[in-house]
N, C-alpha and C positions, 0 to 999 in steps of 0.2 A: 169600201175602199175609197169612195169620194170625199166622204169627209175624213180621212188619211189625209187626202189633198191640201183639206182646208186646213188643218192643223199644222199643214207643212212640215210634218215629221217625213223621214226618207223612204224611199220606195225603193226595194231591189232586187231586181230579176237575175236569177243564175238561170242561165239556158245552157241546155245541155243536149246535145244534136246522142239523139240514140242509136246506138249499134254505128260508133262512125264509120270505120274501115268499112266493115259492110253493106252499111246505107250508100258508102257512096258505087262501091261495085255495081252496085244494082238500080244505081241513079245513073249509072253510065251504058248498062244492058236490061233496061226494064222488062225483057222476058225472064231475068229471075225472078220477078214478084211472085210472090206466093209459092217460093219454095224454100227448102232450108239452104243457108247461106253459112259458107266460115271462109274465114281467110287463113291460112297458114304457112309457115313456115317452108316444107319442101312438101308442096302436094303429092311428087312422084314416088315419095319413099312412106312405107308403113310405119318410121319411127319419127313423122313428123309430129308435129306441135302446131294446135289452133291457136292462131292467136285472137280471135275474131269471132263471132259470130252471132248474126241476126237471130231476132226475136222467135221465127219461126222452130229456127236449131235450139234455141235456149228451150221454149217454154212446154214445145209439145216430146223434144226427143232430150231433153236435160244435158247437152254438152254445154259445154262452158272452158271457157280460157285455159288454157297448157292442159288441157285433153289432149292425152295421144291418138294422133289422128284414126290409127287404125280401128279404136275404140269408137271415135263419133262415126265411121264409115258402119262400125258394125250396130250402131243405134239406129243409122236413118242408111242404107245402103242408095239410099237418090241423090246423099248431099251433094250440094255443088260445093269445089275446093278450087281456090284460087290463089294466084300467089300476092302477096301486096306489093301493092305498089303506091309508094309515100310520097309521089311526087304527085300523084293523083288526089291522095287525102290531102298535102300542103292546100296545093291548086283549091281544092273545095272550099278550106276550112277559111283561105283569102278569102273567098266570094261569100259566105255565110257572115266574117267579120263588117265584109262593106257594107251588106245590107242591114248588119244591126246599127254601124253607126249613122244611118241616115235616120234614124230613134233621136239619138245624143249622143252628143260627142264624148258624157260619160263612161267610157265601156273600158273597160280591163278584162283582157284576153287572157284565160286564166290555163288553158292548155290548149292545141291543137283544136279539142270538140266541145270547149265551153268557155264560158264568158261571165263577166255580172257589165249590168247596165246599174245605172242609178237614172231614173223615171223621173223623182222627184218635181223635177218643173219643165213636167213634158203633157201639165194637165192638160193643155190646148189640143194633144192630140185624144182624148176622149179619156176614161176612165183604165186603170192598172188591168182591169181584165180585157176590157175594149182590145188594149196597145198588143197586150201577151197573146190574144186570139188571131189580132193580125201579122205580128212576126209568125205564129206557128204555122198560119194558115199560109203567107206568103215565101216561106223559106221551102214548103213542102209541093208549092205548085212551080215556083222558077227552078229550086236544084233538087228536086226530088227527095229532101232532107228531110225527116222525121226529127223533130224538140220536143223534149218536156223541159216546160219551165216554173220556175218556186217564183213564188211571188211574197217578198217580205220587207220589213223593217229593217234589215241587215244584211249581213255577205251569208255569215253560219247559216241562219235561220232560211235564206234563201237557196241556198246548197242543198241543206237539209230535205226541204220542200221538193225542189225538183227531183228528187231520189224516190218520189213517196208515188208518184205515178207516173209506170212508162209502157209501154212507147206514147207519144203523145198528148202526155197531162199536163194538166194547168194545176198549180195547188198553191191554196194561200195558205199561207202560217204567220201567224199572230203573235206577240210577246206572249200575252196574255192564254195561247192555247197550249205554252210549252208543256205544263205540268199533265195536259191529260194527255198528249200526241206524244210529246217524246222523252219523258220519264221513266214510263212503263220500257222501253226499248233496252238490250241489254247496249255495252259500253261500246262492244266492235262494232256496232252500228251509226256509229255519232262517228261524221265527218271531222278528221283530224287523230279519229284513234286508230292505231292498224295493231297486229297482231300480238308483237313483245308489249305497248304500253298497254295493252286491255289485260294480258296475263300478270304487268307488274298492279295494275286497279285490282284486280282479282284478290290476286295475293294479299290483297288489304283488306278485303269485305266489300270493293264496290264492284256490284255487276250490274248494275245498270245506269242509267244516266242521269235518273232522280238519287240513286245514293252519291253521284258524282258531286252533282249540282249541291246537296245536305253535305257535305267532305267536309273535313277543316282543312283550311288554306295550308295552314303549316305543313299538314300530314303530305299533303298530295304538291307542296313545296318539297319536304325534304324526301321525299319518291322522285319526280320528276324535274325539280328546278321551277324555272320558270314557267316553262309549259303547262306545267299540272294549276298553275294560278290561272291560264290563260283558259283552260280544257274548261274550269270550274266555271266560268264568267259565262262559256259558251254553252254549259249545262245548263244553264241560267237566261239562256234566254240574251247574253249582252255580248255585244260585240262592235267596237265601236271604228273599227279601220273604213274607212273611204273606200269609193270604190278608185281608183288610179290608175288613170291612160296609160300611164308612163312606164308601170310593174312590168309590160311584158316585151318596152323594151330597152330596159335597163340592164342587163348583161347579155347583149346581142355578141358579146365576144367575151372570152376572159385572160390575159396574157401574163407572163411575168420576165421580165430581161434583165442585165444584169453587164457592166463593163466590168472588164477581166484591169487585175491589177496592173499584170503588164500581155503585151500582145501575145498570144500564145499560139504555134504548129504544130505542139502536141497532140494527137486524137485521144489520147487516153484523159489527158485532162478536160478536153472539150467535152468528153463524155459524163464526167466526173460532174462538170457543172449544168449537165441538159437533165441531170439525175433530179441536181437540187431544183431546176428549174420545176421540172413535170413534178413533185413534190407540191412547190406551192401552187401551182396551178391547181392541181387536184383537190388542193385542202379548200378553194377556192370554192370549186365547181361542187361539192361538197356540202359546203356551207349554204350555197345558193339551191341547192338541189333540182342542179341543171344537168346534161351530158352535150358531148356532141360528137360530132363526126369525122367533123377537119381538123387536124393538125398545120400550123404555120408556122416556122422557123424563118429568124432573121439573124442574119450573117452580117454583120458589120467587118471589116477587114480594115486593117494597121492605116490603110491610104485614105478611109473614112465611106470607100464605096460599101455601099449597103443593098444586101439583093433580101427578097421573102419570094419562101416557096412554100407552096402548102398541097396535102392530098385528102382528097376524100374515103375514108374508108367506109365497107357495107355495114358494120355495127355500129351504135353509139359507143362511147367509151365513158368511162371518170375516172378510172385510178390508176396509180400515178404512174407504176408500170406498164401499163397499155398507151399511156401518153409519151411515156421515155422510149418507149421501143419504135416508135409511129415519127419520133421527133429524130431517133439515131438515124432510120432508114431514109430521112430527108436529109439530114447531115454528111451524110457517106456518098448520097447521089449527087447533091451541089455544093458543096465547097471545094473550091478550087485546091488547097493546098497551099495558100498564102496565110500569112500573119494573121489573128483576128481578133479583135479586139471588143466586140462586145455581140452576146447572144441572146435570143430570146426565144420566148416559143408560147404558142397564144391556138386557145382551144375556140375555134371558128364559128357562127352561128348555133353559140349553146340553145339548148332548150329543154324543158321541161322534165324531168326524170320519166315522169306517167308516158312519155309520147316514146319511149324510149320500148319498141317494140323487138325486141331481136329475131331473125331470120335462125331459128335456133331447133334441131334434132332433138328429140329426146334426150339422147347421150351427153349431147353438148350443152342441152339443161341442165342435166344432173352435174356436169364438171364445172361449168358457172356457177353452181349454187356450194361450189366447196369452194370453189376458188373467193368468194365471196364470204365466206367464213373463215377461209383463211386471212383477207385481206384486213375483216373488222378485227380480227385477233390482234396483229401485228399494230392495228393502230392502237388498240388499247393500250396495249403495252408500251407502247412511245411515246402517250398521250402521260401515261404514268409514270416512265422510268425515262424518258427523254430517248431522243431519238437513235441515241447509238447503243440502244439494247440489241438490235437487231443489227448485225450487218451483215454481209458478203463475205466467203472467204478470203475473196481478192483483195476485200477492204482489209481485212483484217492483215493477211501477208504484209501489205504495203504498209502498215502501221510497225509492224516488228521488225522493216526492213529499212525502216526509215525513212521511207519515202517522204517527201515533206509536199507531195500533192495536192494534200484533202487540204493545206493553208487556204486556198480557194475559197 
């Protein structure tokens, strides 16, 4: 790796803080060491949901993530279950970021429990494994934090790497070592593919990641678009994006507002236009594959005085109905009832979809996970047939009745 140095080719550590909600529990009451740990959704009910959990729960008693609780109770009957708390994880994952950027100021924060640095011209502090030994070793003695970090030429190949031993590994990966380390691996294992694109690989003859990387461009173009060129390059070993301070905090908010053509005291029309609003917000928040939690509404009125109110809710949200319904019950609680003239509504410290943990029952798994096949349906279709395939009865009434509202 030193003469890496000398060649002045890039150096890039993804660090990835292991079992985070968990590590930090038990960074905060260090008599759970050495037990099995999860975090879950309602620990007091049998139909909760793990969201969480430590190394111990994973390896020796096999639960893992949306296990119903009652199940991991009946694997390991000692578990300890705790409820999360994300003000606790924020709070940590600040301290874990400070301490890597006194490394370089290169570092792009890439979710709540991981990061890439670029090393590159940080030789003065000692060699790529020297630097990775002393983040691991010092992040685990100030916050109790357990990293594995990849050590690479790239963001992929670094990603990759830190995935390949945990809790606690160091691992380099080479351009040069793609073909024997991560060829053989089937497709759902390469960072960036998740479940629908490995079934649409499939469907073609690629199941692993050396048929990936061998694909013709076009094929795996006219399958996925762009992606499938980008997936290919990284099957390959190449990946040429920077690493970039600025990614994670480049849509710290996402809003969209809108002056009405003439001042309007109708609610029904104010409602009509918070619809279209939360619409492209959503397609926004979407695109960026962010969520978040706060809703903010801003009420301009005829006289030009302008107020913003906003609330926090317990889940993350994205679409477009959970934002229109979050933005009417700000609407209804502060507008006065005067003239208004321009509205807006802006989704509040977005963030990363992965961080996006729900406090969520069995039950209420199951009905998010239809509710969520319902929602992609609906987009398909609007994405193809334009957006007034689908409407509302009301919508539709008001169109037969003449209503000339929707001019909005």
């Amino acid at each position: 790796m030193e003469a890496t140095y000398q060649k002045r080719s890039r150096v890039i550590f993804h660090v990835d803080c292991n079992s985070f909600f968990a590590s930090c529990e038990i960074a905060r009451d260090p008599s759970l060491k050495g037990k099995a740990v999860v975090v879950a959704g309602d620990p007091k009910e049998r139909k909760g949901v793990v969201l969480a959990a430590n190394y111990i729960a994973k390896q020796r008693f096999g639960i893992y993530t949306t296990m119903p609780l009652w199940e991991a109770k009946k694997r390991c009957p000692q578990l300890v279950v705790l409820k999360p708390d994300f003000h606790l994880y924020r709070e940590i994952s600040e301290k874990v970021f400070q301490f890597l950027a006194t490394f370089t100021p290169v570092l792009e924060r890439a979710s709540i429990d991981e990061g890439y640095l670029d090393i590159t011209d940080c030789y003065s502090l000692g060699s790529p494994l020297d630097i990775a030994e002393q983040i691991q070793k010092e992040l685990l003695q100030m916050l109790h934090i357990p990293v594995s970090i990849g050590i690479a030429p790239n963001k992929f190949l670094a990603k990759m790497a830190s995935n390949m031993k945990k809790p606690l590994g160091i691992t380099v990966l080479r351009k040069r070592d793609v073909p024997k380390v991560l060829w053989p691996l089937p497709v759902q294992e390469m960072h960036g593919i998740g479940d629908k694109t490995a079934k649409k690989l499939n469907s073609i003859g690629i199941f692993t990641i050396g048929e990936l990387a061998k694909a013709e461009k076009v094929t795996l173009q006219n399958l996925l678009g762009i992606t499938g060129v980008r997936l290919k390059e990284w099957a390959n070993g190449i990946d040429p994006r920077p690493v970039d301070p600025e990614s994670g905090e480049k849509w710290k908010s996402i809003g969209s507002s809108t002056t009405l053509p003439r001042n309007v005291t109708e609610e029904r029309i104010l409602l009509e236009v918070l619809r279209d609003l939360a619409q492209s917000v959503s397609n926004r928040m979407k695109q960026k594959g962010v969520v978040s939690s706060t809703v903010q509404i801003m009420i301009r009125y005829s006289n030009f005085q302008t107020i913003t109110r906003s609330k926090t809710w317990e889940n993350p949200f994205q679409e477009a109905e959970e934002i229109f319904q979050r933005a009417v019950y700000l609407l209804k609680r502060h507008w006065n009832g005067n003239p208004v003239r321009l509205l807006g509504i802006t989704a509040v410290d977005v963030f990363d979809k992965k961080e996006a943990v729900k406090q969520l029952d069995l039950f209420h798994f199951e009905e998010e996970a239809k509710k969520e096949s319902l929602w992609n349906t609906i987009e398909r279709l609007q994405q193809k047939f334009g957006n007034s395939i689908i409407q509302r009865g009301s919508e539709l009434f008001r169109d037969k009745s003449g209503d000339n509202g929707k001019s909005l």
